[in-house]
C-alpha positions as CSV (number, residue, x, y, z in Angstrom):
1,X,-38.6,40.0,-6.2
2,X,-40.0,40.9,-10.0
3,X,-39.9,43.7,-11.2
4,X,-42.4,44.7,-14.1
5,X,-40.4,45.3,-17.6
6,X,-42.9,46.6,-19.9
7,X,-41.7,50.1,-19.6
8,X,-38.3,48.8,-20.6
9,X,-39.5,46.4,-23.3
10,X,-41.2,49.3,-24.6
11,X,-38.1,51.8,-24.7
12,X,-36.3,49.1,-26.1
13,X,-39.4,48.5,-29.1
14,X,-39.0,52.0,-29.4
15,X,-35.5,52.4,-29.9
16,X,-34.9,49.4,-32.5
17,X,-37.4,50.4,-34.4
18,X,-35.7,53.6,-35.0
19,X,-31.9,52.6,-34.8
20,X,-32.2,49.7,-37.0
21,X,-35.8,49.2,-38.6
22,X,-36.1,52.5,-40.4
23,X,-32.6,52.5,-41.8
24,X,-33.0,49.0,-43.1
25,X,-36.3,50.2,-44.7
26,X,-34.7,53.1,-46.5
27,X,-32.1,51.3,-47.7
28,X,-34.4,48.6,-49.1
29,X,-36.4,51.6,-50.3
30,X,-33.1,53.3,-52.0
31,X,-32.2,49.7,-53.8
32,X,-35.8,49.1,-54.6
33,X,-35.9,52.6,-56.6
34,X,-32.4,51.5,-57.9
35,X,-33.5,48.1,-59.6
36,X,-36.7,49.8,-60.4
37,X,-34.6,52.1,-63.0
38,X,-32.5,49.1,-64.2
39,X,-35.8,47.3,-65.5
40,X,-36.8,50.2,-66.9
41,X,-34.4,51.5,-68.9
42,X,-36.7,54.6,-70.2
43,X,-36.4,56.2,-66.5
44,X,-33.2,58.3,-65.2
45,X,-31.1,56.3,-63.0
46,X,-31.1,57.6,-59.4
47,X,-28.3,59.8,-58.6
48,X,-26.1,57.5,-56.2
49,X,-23.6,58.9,-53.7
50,X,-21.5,56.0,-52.5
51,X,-20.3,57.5,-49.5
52,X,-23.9,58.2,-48.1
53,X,-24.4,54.7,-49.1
54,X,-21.2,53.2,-47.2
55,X,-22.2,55.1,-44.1
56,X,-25.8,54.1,-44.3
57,X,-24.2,50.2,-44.7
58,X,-21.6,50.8,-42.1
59,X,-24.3,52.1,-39.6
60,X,-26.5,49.3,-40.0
61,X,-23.5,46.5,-39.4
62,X,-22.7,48.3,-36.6
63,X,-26.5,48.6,-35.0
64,X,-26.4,44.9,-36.1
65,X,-23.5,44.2,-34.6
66,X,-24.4,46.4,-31.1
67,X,-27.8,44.7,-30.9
68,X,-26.5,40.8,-31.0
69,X,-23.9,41.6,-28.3
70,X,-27.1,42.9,-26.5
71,X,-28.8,39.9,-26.8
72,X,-26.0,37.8,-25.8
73,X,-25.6,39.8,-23.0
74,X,-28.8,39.4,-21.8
75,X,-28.8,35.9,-22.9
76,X,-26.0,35.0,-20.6
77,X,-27.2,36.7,-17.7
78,X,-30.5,34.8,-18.0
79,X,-28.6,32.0,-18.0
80,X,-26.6,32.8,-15.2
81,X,-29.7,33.9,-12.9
82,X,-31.3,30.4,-14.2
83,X,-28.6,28.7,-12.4
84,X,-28.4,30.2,-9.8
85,X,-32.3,29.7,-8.7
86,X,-31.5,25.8,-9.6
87,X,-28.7,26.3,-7.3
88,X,-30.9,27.9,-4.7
89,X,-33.1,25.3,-5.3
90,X,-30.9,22.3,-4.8
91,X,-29.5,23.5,-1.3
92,X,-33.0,24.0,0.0
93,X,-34.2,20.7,-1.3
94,X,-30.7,19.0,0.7
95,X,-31.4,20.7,3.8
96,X,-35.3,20.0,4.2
97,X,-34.7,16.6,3.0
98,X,-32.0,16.3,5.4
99,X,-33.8,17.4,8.5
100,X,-37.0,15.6,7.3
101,X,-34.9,12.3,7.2
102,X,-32.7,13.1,9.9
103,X,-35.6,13.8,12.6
104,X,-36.6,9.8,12.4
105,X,-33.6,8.3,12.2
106,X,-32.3,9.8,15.0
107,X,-35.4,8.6,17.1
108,X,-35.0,5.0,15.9
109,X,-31.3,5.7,17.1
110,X,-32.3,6.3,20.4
111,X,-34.8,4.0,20.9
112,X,-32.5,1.0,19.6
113,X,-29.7,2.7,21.9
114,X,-32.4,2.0,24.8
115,X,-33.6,-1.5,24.0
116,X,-29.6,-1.9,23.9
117,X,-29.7,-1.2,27.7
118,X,-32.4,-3.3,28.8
119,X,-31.6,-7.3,28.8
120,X,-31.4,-9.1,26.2
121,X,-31.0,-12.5,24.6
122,X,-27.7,-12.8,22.6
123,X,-30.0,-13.0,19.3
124,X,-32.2,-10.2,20.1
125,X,-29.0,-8.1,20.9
126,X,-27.4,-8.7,17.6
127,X,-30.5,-7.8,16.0
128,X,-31.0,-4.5,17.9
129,X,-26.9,-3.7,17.5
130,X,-27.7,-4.9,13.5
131,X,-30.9,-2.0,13.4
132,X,-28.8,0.1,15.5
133,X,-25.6,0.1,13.1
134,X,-28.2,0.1,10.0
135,X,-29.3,3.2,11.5
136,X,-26.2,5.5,12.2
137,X,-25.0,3.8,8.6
138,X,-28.4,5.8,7.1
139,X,-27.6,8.6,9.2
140,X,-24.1,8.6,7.6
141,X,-25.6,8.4,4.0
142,X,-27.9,11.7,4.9
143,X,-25.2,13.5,6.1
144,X,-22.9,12.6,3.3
145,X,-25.6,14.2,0.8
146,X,-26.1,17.1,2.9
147,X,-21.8,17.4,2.7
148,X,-22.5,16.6,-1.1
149,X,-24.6,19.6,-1.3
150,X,-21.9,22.1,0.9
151,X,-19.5,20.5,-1.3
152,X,-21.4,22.0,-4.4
153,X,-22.0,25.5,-2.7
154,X,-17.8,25.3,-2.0
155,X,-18.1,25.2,2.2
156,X,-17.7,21.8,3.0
157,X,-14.5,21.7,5.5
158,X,-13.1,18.1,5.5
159,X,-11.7,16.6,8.4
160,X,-8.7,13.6,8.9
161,X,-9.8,11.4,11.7
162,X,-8.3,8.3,12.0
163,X,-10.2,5.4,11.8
164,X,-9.8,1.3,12.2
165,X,-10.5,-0.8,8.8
166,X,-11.4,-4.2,10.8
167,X,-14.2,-2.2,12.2
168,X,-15.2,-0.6,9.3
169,X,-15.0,-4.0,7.2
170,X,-16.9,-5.8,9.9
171,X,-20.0,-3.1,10.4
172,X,-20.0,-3.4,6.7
173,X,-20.7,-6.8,6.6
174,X,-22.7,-6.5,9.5
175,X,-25.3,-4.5,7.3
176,X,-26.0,-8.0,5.0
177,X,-25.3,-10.5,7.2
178,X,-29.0,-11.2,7.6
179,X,-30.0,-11.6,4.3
180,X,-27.0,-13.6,3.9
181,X,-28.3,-16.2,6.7
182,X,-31.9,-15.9,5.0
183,X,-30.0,-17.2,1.7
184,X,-27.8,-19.7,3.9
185,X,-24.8,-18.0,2.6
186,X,-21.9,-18.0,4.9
187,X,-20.1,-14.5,5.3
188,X,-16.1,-15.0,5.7
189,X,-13.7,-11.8,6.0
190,X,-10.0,-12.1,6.2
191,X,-7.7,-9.3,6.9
């Protein structure tokens, strides 16, 4: 929700003018009279009391000072706010995407888990196995970027569940193996 800031933008006009406009404009006023009576030499020098002049000085450094932590202040709270609406972003963009991929893959799933349990020839089932293992491989991929995204946000909880290499190795190749007969390249894997 926004909130409308003119009323503080205005305060805040408002008070710099005052705190640090109008004392830098009589002090520039004050040395401008000063090197006024240096050209002319006919005209009295100003009466100068350097204590008025050190606390006029030292007041200004320290409005100076005051209003640059302000705006570094504000600047890094901008920034901070920026990031976290990217943030904000991000996660909502992971999680639609997600479900938006998700939704189709997981009907291609099932209908290549049914065509697996109707008969087959042996080609035709190492197709559908080769869409079917394509698929939960995608599925994988969608879920990794949605633990990518929990990973950013620091909730991802990892697991240690065992798993066999062979099997992992050969769904691996499983994945090119077509394109690799296309190309009459023979796949060999030795563990």
């Amino acid at each position: 929700r926004k909130y409308d800031n003119t009323p503080f933008l205005a305060v805040k006009g408002v008070l710099s003018y005052f705190l640090f406009v109008k004392p830098i404009q009589g002090l520039v006023h004050r040395l401008m009279d000063l090197q006024d009576a240096l050209r002319n030499r006919s005209a009295p020098l100003p009466a100068v009391d350097k204590r008025s002049w050190i606390r006029e000085i030292s007041t200004l450094s320290h409005v100076i000072g005051d209003t640059i932590h302000a705006a570094e202040v504000a600047a890094a709270a901008r920034a901070d706010e920026i990031a976290e609406t990217r943030r904000r972003a991000r996660e909502n963009f992971f999680a639609m995407i997600s479900h938006e991929m998700r939704t189709p893959l997981n009907g291609i799933l099932g209908m290549t888990g049914y065509l697996l349990n109707t008969e087959l020839t042996e080609r035709q089932q190492e197709c559908a196995e080769g869409v079917h293992a394509n698929g939960e491989s995608l599925l994988a991929l969608v879920n990794d970027l949605l633990d990518f995204s929990k990973l950013e946000n620091e909730s991802l909880v990892l697991e240690c569940i065992p798993f066999d290499v062979r099997r992992c190795v050969a769904k691996a190749l499983q994945v090119v193996q077509v394109k690799a007969e296309e190309k009459d390249i023979e796949l060999v894997c030795q563990m």
